[in-house]
TORKOL-4160 file (C-alpha; in steps of 0.2 Angstrom, whole numbers, padded with zeros to 4 digits, m for minus):
167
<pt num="1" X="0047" Y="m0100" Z="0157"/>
<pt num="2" X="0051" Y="m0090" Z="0138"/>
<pt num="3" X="0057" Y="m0098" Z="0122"/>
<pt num="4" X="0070" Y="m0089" Z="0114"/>
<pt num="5" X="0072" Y="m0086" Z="0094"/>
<pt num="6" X="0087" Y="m0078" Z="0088"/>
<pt num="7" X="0089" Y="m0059" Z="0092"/>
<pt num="8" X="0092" Y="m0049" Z="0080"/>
<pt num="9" X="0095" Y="m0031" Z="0084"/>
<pt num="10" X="0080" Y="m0020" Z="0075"/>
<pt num="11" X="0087" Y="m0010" Z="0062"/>
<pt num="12" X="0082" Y="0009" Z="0061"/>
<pt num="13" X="0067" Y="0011" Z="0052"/>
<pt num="14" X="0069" Y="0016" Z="0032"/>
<pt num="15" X="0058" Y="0018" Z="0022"/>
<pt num="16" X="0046" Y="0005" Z="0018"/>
<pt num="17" X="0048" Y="m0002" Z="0000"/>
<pt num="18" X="0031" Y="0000" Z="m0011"/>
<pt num="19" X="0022" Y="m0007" Z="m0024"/>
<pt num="20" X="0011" Y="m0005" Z="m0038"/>
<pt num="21" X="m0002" Y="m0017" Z="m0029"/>
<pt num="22" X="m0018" Y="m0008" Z="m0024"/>
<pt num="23" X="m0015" Y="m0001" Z="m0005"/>
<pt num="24" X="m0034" Y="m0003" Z="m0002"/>
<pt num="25" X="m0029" Y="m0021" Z="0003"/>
<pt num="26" X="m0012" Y="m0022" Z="0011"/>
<pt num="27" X="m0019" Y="m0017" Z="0027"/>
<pt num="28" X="m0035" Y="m0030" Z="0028"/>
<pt num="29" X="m0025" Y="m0043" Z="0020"/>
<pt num="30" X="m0011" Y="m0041" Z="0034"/>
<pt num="31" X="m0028" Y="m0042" Z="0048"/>
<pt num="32" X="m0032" Y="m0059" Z="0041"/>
<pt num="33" X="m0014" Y="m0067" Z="0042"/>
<pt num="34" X="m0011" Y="m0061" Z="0060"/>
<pt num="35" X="m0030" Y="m0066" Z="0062"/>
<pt num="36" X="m0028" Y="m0085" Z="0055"/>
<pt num="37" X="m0012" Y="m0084" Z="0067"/>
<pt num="38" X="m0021" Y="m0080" Z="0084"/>
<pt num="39" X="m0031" Y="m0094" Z="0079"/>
<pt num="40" X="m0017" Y="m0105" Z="0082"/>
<pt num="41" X="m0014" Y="m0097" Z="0101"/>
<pt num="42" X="m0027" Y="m0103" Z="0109"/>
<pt num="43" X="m0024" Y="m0115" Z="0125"/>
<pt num="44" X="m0005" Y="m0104" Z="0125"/>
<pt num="45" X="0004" Y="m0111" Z="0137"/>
<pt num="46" X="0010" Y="m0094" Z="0145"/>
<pt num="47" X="0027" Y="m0097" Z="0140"/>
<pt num="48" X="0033" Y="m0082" Z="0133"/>
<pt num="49" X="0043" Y="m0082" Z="0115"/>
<pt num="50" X="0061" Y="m0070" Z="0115"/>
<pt num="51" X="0063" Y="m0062" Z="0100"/>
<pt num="52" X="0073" Y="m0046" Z="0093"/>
<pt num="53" X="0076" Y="m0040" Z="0110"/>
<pt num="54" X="0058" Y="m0043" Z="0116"/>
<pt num="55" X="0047" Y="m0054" Z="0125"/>
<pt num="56" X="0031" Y="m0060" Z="0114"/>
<pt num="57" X="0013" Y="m0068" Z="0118"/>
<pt num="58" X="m0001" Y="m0068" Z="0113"/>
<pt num="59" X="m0011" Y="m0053" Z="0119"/>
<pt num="60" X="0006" Y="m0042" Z="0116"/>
<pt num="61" X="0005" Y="m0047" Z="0098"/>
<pt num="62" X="m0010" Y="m0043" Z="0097"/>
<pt num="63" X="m0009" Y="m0024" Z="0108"/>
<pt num="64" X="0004" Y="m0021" Z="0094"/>
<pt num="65" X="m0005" Y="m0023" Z="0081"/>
<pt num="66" X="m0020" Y="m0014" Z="0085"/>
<pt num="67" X="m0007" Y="0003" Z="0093"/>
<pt num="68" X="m0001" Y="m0001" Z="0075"/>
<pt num="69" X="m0015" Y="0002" Z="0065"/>
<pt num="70" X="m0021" Y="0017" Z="0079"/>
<pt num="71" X="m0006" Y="0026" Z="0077"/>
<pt num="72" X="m0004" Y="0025" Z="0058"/>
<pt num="73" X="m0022" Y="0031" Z="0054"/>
<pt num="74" X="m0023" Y="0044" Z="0066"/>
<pt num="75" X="m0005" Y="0051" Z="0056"/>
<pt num="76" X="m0016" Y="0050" Z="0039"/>
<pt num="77" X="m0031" Y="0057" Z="0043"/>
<pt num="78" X="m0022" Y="0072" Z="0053"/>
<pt num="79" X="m0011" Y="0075" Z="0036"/>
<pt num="80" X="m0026" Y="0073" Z="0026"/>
<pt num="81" X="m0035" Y="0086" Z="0039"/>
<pt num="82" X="m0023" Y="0097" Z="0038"/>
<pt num="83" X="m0019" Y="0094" Z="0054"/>
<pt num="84" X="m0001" Y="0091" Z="0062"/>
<pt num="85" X="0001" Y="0074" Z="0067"/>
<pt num="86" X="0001" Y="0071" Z="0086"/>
<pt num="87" X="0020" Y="0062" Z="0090"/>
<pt num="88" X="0018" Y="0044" Z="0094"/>
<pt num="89" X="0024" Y="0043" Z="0114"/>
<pt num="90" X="0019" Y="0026" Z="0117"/>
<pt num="91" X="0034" Y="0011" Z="0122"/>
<pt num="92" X="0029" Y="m0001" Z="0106"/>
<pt num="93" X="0036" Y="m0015" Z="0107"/>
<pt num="94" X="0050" Y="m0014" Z="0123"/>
<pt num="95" X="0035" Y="m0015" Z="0135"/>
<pt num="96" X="0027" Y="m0030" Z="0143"/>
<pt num="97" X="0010" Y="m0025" Z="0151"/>
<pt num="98" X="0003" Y="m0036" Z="0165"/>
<pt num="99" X="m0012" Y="m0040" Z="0156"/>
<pt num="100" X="m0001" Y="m0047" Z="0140"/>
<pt num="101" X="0001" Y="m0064" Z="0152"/>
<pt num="102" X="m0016" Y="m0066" Z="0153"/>
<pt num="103" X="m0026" Y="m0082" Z="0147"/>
<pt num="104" X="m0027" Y="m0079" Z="0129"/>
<pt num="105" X="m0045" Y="m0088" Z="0124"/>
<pt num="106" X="m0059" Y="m0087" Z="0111"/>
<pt num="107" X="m0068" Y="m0073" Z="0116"/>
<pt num="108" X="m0051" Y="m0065" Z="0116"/>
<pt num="109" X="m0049" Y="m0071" Z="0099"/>
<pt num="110" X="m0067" Y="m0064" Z="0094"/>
<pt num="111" X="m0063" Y="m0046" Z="0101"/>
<pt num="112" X="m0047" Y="m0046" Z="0091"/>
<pt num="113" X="m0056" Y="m0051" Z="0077"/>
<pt num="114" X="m0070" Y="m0037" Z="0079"/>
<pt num="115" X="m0056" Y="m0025" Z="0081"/>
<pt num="116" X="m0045" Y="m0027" Z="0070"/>
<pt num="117" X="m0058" Y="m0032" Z="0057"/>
<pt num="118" X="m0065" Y="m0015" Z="0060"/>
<pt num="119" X="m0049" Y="m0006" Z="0059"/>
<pt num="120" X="m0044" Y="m0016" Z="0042"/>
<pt num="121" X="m0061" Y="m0009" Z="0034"/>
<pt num="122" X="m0059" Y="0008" Z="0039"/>
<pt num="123" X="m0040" Y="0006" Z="0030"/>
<pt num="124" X="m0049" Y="m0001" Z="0016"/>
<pt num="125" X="m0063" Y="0013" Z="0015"/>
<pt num="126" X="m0049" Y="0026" Z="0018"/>
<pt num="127" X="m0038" Y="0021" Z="0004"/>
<pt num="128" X="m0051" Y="0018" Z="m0010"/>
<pt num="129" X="m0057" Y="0036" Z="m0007"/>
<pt num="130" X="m0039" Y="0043" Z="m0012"/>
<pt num="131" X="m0031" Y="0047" Z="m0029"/>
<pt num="132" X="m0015" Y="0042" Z="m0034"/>
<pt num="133" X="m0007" Y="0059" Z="m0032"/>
<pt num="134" X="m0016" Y="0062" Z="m0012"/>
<pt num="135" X="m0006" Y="0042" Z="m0009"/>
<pt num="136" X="0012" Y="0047" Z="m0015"/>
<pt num="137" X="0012" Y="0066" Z="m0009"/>
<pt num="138" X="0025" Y="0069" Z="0000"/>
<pt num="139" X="0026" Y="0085" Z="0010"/>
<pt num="140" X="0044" Y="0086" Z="0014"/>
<pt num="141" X="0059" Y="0075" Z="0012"/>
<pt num="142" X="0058" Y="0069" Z="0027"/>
<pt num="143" X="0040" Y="0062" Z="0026"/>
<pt num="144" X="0035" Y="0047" Z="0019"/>
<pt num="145" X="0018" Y="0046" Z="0009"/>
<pt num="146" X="0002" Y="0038" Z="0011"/>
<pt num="147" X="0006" Y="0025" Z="0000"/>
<pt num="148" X="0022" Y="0022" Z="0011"/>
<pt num="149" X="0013" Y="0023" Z="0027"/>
<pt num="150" X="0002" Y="0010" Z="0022"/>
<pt num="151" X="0016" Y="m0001" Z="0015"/>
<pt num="152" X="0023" Y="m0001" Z="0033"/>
<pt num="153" X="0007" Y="m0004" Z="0040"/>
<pt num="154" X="0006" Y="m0019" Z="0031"/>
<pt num="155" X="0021" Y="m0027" Z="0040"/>
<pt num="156" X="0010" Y="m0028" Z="0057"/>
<pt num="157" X="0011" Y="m0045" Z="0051"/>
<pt num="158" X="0030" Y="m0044" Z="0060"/>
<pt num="159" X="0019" Y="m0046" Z="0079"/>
<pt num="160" X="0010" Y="m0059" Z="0074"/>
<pt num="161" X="0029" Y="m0070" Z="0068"/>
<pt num="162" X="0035" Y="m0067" Z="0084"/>
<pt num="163" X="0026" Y="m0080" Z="0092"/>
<pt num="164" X="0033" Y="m0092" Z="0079"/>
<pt num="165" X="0040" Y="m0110" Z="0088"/>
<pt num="166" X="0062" Y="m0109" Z="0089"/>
<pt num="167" X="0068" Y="m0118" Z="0075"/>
């Protein structure tokens, strides 16, 4: 059985609007929310939720958010390296592994949290080490900053709504 939530066809990513808030804690804050969310999953009924074009549970949310914060911080520390950015060849979003229909339970819920609570403070450690002028570089016209790049990371809150009951 799925739930459906109004589609809304995903718009082409822009750049992500900034702030002057201090980027050392978008990223952990947006882990806590998603976090204080998965709480309320447990005992899912493995009904999945439709919504933008997609189909949502649990451990999907969750897959996302983590490829999310992987992806994101492999692209800063390669620009920071020096290094070119390996391209991003995964299906996000539009893909539904088997094991996203499994049981979602509390020891899934602790490795979530030890995860993604590790990932957060790596965010949090990477940002506080860079200076204004390292965040808002931008190398080209086409690339968006650090500053930017963590901005959109903070939106992996975006997974964890999708699970949200129809209104």
């Amino acid at each position: 059985m799925t739930r459906h939530l109004t589609f809304d066809p995903a718009a082409p990513v822009s750049r992500p609007d900034v702030d002057d808030s201090p980027v050392t804690g978008l990223v952990p804050d947006s882990v806590r929310y998603v976090l204080e969310r998965a709480e309320t999953w447990l005992g899912w009924d493995g009904t999945a939720v439709l919504s933008d074009g997609n189909a949502w549970t649990p451990h999907k949310a969750l897959r996302r958010v983590g490829d999310h914060l992987i992806d994101h911080l492999a692209e800063i520390e390669c620009r920071l390296a020096g290094m070119p950015t390996i391209p991003d060849r995964w299906h996000g979003r539009k893909l539904t592994l088997d094991g996203d229909w499994a049981r979602f339970t509390e020891a899934d819920l602790d490795e979530a949290t030890s995860r993604l609570g590790r990932l957060a403070v790596w965010y949090e450690a990477r940002m506080s080490a860079l200076d204004d002028n390292t965040l808002d570089h931008r190398p080209d016209p086409d690339t968006w900053t650090i500053r930017e790049v963590v901005h959109h990371v903070a939106n992996v809150r975006y997974y964890a709504d999708q699970l949200d009951e129809p209104a």
